[in-house]
ROPARO-523701 format. One record per residue: x, y, z of N, C-alpha, C, O in turn. Coordinates in steps of 0.001 Angstrom, whole numbers, plus 500000, padded with zeros to 6 digits. Atoms other than C-alpha are relative to their C-alpha. Layout:
N
XYZXYZXYZXYZ ...
END
This chain:
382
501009499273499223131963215365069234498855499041500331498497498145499567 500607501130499649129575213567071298498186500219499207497819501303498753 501076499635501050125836212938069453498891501391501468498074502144500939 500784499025499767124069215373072330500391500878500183499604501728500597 499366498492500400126887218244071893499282500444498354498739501526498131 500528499680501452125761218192068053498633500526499608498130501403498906 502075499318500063121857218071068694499975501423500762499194502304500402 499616498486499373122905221141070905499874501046499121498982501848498843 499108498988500779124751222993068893498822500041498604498351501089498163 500900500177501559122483222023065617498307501089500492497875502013499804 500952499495499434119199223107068024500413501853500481499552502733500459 499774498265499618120578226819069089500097500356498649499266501209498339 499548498913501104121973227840065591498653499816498948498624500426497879 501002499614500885118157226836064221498873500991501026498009501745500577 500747499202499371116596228361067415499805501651499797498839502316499425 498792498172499910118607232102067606499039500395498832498056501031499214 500306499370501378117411232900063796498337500141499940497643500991499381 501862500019500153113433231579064569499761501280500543499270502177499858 499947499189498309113550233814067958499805501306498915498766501838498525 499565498380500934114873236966065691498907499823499644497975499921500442 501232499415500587112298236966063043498652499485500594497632499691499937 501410499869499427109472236023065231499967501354500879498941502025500767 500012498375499222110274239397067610499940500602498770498979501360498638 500152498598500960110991241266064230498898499766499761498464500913499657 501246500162500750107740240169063049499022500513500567497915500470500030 501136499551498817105784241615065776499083499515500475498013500067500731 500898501023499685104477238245066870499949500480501181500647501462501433 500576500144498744102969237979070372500571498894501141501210497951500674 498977500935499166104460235965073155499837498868499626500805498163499340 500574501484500026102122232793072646500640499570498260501127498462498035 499453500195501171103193233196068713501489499491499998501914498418499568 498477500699499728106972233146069641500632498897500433501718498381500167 499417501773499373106917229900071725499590499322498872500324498452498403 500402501236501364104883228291068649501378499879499254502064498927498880 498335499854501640108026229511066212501259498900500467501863498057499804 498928500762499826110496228179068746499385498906500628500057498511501581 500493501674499757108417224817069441500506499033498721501111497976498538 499964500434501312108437224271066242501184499826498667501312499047497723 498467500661500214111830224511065171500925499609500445502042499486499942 499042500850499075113224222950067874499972498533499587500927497759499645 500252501232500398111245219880066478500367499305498862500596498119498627 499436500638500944112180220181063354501775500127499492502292499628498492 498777500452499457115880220765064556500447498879500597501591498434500690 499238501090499391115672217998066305499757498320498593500592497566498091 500223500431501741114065215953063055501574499685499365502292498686499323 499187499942500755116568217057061218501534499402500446502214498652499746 498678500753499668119842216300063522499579498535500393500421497638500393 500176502274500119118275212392064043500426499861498924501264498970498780 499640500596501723118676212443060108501454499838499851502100498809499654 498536499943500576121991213578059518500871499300501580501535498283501380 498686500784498939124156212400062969499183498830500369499745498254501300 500483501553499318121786209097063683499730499094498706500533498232498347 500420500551500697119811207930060974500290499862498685499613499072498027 499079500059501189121903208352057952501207498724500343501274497612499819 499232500968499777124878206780059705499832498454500236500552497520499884 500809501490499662122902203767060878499831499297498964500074498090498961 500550500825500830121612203075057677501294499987498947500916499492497885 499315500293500269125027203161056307500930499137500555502013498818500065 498396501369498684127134200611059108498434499120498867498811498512497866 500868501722500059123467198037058144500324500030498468500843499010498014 500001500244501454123572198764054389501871499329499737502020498368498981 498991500732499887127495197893054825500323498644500336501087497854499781 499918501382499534126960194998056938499301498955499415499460497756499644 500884501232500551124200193496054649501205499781498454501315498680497916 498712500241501251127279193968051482500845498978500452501230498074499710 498895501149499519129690191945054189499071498518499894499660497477499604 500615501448499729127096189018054537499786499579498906499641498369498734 500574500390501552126218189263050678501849499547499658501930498803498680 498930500496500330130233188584050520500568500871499100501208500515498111 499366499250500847131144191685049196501576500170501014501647500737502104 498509499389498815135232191866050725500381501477499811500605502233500757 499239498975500458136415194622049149498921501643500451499143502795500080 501186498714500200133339197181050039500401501107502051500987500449502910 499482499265498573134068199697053670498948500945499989498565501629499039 500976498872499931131491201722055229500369501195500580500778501191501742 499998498921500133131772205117054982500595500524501393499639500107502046 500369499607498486132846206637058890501061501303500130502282501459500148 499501498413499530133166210393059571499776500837500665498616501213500831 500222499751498206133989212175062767500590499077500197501254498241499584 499478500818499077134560210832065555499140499624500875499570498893501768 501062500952499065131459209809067378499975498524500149500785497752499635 500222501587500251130191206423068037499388499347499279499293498147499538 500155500727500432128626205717065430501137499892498795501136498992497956 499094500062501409131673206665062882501083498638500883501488497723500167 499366500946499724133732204351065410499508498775499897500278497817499827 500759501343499836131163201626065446500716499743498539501619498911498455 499741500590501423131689201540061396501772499688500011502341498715499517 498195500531500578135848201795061516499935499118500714500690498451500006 500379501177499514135018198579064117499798498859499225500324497746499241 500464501133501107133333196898061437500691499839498834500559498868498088 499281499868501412135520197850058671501980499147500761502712498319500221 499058500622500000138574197003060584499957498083500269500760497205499954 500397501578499853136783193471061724500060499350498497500706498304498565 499826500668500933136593192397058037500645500055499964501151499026500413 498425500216500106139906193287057407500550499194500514501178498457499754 499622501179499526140911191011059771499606498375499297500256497447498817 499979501154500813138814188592058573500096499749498765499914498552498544 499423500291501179139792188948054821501224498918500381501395497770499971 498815500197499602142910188395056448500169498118500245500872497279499681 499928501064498789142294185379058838499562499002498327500197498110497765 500707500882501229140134184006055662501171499696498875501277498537498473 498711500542501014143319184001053100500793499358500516501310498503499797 499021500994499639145572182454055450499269498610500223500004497623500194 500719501100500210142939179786055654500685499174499045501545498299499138 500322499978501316142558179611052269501538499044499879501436497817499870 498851499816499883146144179259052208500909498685500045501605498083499227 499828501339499324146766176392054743498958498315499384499189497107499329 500870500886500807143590174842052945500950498925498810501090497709498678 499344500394501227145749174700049756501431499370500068501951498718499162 498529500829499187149133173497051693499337498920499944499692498139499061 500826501615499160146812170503053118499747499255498756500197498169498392 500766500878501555144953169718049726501434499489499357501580498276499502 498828500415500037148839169566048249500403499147500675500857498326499877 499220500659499447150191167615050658499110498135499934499633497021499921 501074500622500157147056165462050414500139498791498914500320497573498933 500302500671501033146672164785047183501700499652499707501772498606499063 498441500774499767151012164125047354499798498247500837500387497287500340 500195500931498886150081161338050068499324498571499261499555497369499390 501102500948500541147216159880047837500869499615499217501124498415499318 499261500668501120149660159658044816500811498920500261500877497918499549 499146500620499284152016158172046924499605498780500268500203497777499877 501247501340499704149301155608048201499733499153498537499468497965498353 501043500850501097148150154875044825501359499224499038501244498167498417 499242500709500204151707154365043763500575498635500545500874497673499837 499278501021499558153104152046046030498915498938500076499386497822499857 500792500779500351149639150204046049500088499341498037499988498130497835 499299499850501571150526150218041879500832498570500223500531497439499842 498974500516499945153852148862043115499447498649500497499752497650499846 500276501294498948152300146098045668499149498894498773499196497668498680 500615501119500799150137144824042865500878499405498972500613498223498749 499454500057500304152606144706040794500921498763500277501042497888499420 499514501089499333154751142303043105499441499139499917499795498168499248 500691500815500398151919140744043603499928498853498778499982497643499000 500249500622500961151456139625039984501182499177499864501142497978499590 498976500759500436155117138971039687500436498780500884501370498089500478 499740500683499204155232136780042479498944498749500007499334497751500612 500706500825500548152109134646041299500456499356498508500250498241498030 499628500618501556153458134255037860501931499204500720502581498240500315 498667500744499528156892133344039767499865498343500276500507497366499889 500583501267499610154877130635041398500144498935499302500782497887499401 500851500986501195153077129299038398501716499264499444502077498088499437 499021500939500531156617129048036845501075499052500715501456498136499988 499931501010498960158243127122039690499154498825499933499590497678499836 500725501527499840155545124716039834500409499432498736501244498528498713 499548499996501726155937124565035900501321499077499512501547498230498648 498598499904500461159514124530036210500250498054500913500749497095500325 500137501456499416159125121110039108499517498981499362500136497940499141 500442501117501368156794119276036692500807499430499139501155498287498844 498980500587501418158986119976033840501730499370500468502568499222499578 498913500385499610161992118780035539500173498582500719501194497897500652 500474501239499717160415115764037305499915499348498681500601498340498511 500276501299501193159128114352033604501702500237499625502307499181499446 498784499972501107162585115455032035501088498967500797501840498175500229 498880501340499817164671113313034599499425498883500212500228497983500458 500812501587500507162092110277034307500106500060498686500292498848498583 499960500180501424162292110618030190501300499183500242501116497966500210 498792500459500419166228109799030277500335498783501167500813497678500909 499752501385498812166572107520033475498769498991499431499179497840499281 500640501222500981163607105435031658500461499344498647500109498280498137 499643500108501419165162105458028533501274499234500493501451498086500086 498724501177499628168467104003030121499771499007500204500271498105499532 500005501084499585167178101631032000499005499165499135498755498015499497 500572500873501187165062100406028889500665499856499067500167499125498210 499013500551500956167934100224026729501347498832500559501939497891500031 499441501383499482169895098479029386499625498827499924500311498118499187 501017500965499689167529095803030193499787499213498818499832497986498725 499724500803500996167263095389026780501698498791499393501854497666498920 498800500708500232171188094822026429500174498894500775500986498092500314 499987500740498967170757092624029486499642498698499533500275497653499687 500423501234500228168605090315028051500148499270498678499610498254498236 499521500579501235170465090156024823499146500531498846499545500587497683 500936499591501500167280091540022655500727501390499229500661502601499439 499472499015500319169415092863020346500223498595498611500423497383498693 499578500830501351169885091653016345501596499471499824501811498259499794 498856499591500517173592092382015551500719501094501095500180501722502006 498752499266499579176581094199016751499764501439499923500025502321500741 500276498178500052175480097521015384498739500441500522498635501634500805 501109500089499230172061097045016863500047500586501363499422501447501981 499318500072498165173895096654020309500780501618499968500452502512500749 499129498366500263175944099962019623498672500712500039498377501045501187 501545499092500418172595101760018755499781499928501172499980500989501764 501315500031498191170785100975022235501515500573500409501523501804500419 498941498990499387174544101998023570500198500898499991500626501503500975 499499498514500093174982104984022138498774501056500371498944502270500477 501280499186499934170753105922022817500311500161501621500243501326502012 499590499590498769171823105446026723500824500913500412500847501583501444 498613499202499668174817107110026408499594501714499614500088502791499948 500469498324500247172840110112024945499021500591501122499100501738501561 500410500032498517170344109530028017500228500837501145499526501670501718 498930499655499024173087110170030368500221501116499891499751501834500774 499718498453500507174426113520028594498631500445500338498589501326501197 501220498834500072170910114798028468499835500078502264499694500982503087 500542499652498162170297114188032606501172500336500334501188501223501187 498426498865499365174151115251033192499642500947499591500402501718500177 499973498387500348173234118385031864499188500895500518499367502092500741 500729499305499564170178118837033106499743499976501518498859500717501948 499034499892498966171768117919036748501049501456500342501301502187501300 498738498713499929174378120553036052499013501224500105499086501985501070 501061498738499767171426123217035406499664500124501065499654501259501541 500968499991498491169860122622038490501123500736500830501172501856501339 498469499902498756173320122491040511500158501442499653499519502237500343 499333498104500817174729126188038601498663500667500695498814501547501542 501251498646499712170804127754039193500484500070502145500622501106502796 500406499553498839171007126915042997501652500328500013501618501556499937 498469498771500007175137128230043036500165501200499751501167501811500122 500449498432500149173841131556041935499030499899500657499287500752501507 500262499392499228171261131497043749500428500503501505499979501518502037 499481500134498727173223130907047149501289501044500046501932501327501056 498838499357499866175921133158045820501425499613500038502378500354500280 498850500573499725178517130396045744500536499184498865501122498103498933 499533500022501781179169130370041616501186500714500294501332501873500682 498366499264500371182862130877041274500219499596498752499536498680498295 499212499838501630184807131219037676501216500218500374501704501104501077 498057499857499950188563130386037384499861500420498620499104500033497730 499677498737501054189696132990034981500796498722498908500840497517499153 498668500768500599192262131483032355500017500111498773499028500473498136 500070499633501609193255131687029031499657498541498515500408497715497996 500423500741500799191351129740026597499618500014498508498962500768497789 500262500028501757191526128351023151498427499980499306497840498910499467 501320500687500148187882128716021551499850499622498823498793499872498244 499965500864501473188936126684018186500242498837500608499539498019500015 499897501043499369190023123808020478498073499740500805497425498694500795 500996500417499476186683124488022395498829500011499438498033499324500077 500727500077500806184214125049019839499975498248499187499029497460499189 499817501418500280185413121738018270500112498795501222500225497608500915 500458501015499216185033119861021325498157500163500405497456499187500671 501550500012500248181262121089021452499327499211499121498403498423499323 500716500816500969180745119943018073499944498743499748499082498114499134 500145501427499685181963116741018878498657499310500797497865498430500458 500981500522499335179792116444021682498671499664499816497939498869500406 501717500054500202176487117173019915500060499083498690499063498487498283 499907501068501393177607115136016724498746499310499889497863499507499055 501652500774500115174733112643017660498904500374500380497895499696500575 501463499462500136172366114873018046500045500806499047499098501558499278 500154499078501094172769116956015020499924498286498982499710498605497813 500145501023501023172591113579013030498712499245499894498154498712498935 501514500247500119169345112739014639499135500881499052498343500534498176 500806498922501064168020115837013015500610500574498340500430501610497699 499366500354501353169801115184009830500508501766499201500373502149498039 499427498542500259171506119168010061501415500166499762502413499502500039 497883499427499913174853120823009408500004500341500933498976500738501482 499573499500499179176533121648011772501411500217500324502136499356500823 498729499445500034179643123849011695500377500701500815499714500893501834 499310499022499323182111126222012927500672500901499786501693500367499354 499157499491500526183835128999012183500783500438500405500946501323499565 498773499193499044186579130392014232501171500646499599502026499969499029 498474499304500350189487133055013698500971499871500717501133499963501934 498835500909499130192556131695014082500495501120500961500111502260500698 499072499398499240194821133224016935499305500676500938499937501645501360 500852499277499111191759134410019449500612498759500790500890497574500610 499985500834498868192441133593022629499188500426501269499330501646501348 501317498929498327189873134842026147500741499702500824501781499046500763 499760499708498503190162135489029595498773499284500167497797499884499716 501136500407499495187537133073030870499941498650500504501043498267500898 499694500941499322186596129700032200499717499457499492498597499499498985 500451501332501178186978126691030271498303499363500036497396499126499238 501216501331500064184351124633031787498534500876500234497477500264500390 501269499295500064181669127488031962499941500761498720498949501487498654 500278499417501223182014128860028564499504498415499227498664498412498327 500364501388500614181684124848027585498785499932500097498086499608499137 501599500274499700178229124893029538499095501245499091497977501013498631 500457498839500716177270128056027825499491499757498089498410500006497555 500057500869501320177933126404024014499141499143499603498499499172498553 500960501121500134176067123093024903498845500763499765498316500806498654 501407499621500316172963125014025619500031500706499080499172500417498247 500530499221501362173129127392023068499672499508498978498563499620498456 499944500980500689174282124989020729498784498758499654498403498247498601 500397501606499452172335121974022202497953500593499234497225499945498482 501534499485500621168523124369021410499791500585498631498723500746498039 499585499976501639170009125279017990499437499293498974498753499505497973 500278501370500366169869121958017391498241499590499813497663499330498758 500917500722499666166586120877018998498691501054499309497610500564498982 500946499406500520164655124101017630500338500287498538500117501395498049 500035499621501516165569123621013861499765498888499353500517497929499528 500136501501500553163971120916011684500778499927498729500729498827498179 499286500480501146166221121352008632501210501352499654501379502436500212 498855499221500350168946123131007313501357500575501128501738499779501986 498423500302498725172380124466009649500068500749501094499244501628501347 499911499736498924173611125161012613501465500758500144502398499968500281 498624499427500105176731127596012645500537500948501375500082502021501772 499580499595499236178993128002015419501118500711499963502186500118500115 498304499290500231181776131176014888500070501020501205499213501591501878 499869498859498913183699133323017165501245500803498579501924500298497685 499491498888500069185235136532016103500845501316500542500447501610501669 499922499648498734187181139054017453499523501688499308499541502182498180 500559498752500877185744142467017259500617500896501621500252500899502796 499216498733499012188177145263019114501109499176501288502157498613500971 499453500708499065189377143815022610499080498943500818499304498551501963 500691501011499741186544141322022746499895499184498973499982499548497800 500105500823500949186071138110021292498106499876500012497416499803501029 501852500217500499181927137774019659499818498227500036500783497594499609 500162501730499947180774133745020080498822500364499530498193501268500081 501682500460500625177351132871017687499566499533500337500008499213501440 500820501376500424175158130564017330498892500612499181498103501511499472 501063499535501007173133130903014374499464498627499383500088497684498897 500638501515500827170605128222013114499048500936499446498992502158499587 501106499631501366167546128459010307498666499216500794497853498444500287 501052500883499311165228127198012984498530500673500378498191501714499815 501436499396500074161544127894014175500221501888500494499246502608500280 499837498386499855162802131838015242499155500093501242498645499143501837 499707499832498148162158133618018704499096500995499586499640501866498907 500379498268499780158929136589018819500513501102499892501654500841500273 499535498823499572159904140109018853500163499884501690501174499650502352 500492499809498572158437140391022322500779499253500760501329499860501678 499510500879499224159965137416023741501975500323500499502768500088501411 497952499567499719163906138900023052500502499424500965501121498365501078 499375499881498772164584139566026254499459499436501092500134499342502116 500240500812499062162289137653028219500314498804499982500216498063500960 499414501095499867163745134917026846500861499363501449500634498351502113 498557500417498574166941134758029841499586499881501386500368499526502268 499882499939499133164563135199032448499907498624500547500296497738499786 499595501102499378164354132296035010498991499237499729497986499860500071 501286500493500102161668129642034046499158500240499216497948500027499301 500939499346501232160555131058031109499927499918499261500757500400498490 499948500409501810159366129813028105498872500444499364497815500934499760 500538498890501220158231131044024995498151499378499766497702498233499807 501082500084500404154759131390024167499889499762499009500464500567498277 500456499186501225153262130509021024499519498713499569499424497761500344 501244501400501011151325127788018733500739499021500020500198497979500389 498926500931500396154477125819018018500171499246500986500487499733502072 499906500756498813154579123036020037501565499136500353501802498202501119 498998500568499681158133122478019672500824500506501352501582499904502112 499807499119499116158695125154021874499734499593501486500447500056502376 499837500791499009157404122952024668500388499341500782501151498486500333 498805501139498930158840121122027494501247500928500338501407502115500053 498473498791499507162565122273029105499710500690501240498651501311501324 500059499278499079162995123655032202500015501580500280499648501997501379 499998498617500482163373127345031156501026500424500980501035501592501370 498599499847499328166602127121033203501369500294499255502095501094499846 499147499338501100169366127494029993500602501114499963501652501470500496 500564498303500376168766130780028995500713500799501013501648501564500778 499506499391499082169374131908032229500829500111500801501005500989501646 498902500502499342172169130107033325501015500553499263502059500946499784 498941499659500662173923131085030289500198501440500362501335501846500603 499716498479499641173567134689031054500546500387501025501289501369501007 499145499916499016174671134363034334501605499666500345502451500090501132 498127500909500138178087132363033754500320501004498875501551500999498847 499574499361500779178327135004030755500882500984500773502105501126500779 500097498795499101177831138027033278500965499525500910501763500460500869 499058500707498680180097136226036111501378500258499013502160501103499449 498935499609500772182890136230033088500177501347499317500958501528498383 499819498754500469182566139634032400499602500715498279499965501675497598 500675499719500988180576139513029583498619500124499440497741499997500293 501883499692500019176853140187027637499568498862499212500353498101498648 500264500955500938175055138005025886498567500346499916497866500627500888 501253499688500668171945138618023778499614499225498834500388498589498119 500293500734501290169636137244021147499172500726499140498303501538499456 501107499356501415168111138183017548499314498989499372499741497867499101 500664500559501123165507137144015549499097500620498924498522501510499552 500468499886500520163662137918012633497947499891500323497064500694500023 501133500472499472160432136470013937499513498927499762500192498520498820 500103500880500449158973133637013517500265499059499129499699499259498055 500445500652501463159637130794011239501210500613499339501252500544498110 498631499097501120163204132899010099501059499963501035501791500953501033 498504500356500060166146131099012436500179501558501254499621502652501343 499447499236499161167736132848015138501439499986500097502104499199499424 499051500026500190170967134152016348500379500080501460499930501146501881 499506499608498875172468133967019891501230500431500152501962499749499436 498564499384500414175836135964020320500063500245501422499021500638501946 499175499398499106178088136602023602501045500218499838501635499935498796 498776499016500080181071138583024727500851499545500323500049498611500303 498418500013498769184782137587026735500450500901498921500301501280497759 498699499077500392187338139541026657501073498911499462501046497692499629 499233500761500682190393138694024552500894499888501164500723500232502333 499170500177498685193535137603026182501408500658498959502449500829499594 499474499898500870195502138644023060499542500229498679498789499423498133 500506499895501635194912139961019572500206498950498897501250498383498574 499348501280500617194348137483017274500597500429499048500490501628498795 499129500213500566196944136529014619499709499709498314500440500018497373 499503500639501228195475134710011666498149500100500047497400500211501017 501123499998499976192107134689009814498787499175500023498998498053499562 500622500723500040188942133365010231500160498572499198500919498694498237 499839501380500457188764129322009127498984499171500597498447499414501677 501137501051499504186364126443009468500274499581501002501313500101501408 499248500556498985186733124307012566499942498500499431499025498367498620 499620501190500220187727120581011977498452499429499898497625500190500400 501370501023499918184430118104011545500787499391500623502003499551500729 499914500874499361184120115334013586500759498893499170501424498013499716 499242501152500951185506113173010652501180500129500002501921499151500097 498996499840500251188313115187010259501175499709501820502374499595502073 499230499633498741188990115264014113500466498258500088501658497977500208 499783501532499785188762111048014353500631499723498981501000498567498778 
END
């Protein structure tokens, strides 16, 4: 109903009743217009209150709840005039924007997710980049490291030859066994830069990818005892045992002349990192693999270092200055000619100062037959 049908309708049904009891009353004409002046005014009073000024001050008292951030609050709207539509206007407008405001909210919290996914992401692969980084500076360092130490190591033995030649040359030599001595210090010379020739050659054949292994079936009581031959004069410099133990009737799947290079070095730092007591070289066979040692009583290997031992260029940290020098090429060669033959190879130690143990894998080629036994000495072999 519209608001001046209501003031109507509200104004007759207070007029009609004045009208009556001012005629019953036996007012006078001028009296009767006062009665109905006067409650027309305060008919009309009264319908401003209830259809204007009530509703009004319920849409503002609503709208000051929406701005104070009340969501949940709706103003009151009854009838059907304009001002009850103005309020379902306003009541359905928040609704909306509750609405509009949670899917915000919503998309807000998608974004922040995806966000803070993006950042992790960032902060990882930045993580990762430094990471490279470091490893690619410490790669450096040991490269340069690794050029130094490989420059003095093939000037040590090519000086040492050609100063034991020179000597034989010019005769400064006492005796016969004198002359043997400077022969046999060249001849050890030679072995040490053939070997450390061969390192070089093997590192860049893996690196290029063009390390091959002829398979074949090999004796490692024949080849263990040609090791120990080989290092004879260097286990005598360092006044050590140096044995073997091997079970008879093992035979591998592998390659003579890279399980040989594998021995020397193991063997060969056995040697060079133990100042007294032995050096024991046994193979075993344990299931359908044969086990190869090397166990000496020598200065011992960190915890920490285990496994960084094999990597490329890498040598051991620590006070001991025997530990010094070497290309940190070994280690890693052996693991690779292990791994190329289809086998593992790892090392133990106690820690410091308590002897280490290096051990790899081949496969057998056959079960052995007969049991463990010493391997020949060099005395017994000549």
């Amino acid at each position: 109903m519209p608001l001046w049908s209501k003031f109507l309708t509200f104004g007759i049904a207070a007029v009609v009743p004045a009208s009556f009891f001012a005629v019953s009353g036996g007012l006078g004409g001028p009296g009767v217009c006062t009665v109905i002046v006067a409650t027309v005014v305060l008919a009309t009073a009264a319908a401003h209150y209830l259809f204007v000024a009530r509703p009004l001050r319920r849409i503002l008292n609503g709208a000051q709840r929406f701005a104070a951030g009340d969501r949940e609050w709706r103003i009151p709207a009854r009838g059907h005039d304009d001002l009850a539509r103005t309020a379902r206007l306003l009541n359905s407008m928040v609704d909306h924007l509750g609405e509009t405001r949670r899917g915000l909210e919503s998309q807000v919290r998608e974004r922040t997710a995806d966000l803070r996914a993006v950042l992790a992401e960032v902060h990882e692969r930045s993580r990762l980049a430094e990471e490279v980084n470091e490893r690619l500076a410490e790669s450096d360092q040991r490269r340069s490291k690794f050029l130094t130490n490989v420059s003095h190591d093939l000037r040590t033995p090519l000086n040492s030859i050609l100063g034991y030649l020179k000597l034989l040359l010019d005769g400064v030599y006492e005796n016969e066994a004198e002359r043997r001595e400077f022969l046999e210090n060249a001849r050890m010379s030679a072995t040490h830069l053939l070997t450390l020739v061969q390192d070089v050659l093997t590192m860049t054949e893996v690196e290029e990818g063009m390390l091959k292994v002829r398979i074949e079936v090999v004796d490692p009581r024949e080849l263990v005892s040609d090791v120990l031959r080989m290092l004879e004069v260097d286990r005598r410099e360092r006044n050590l045992v140096l044995r073997g133990d091997v079970q008879g009737g093992i035979v591998v799947l592998a390659d003579r002349s890279k399980v040989m290079q594998v021995l020397i070095n193991l063997v060969g730092n056995a040697i060079k990192f133990t100042r007294s007591g032995d050096v024991v070289v046994s193979v075993h066979a344990d299931g359908e693999i044969a086990r190869f040692s090397v166990r000496d009583s020598g200065v011992g290997i960190p915890e920490h270092e285990l496994e960084a031992i094999f990597e490329r260029f890498h040598q051991v940290d620590g006070a001991d200055a025997e530990w010094s020098g070497g290309t940190g090429l070994g280690l890693s060669i052996c693991r690779d000619l292990v791994t190329r033959m289809g086998g593992e190879i790892r090392a133990h130690s106690d820690g410091t100062g308590k002897g280490s143990v290096f051990s790899f894998t081949l496969p057998c080629a056959a079960a052995p037959s007969e049991p463990a036994g010493p391997v020949p000495s060099v005395a017994d072999l000549e």
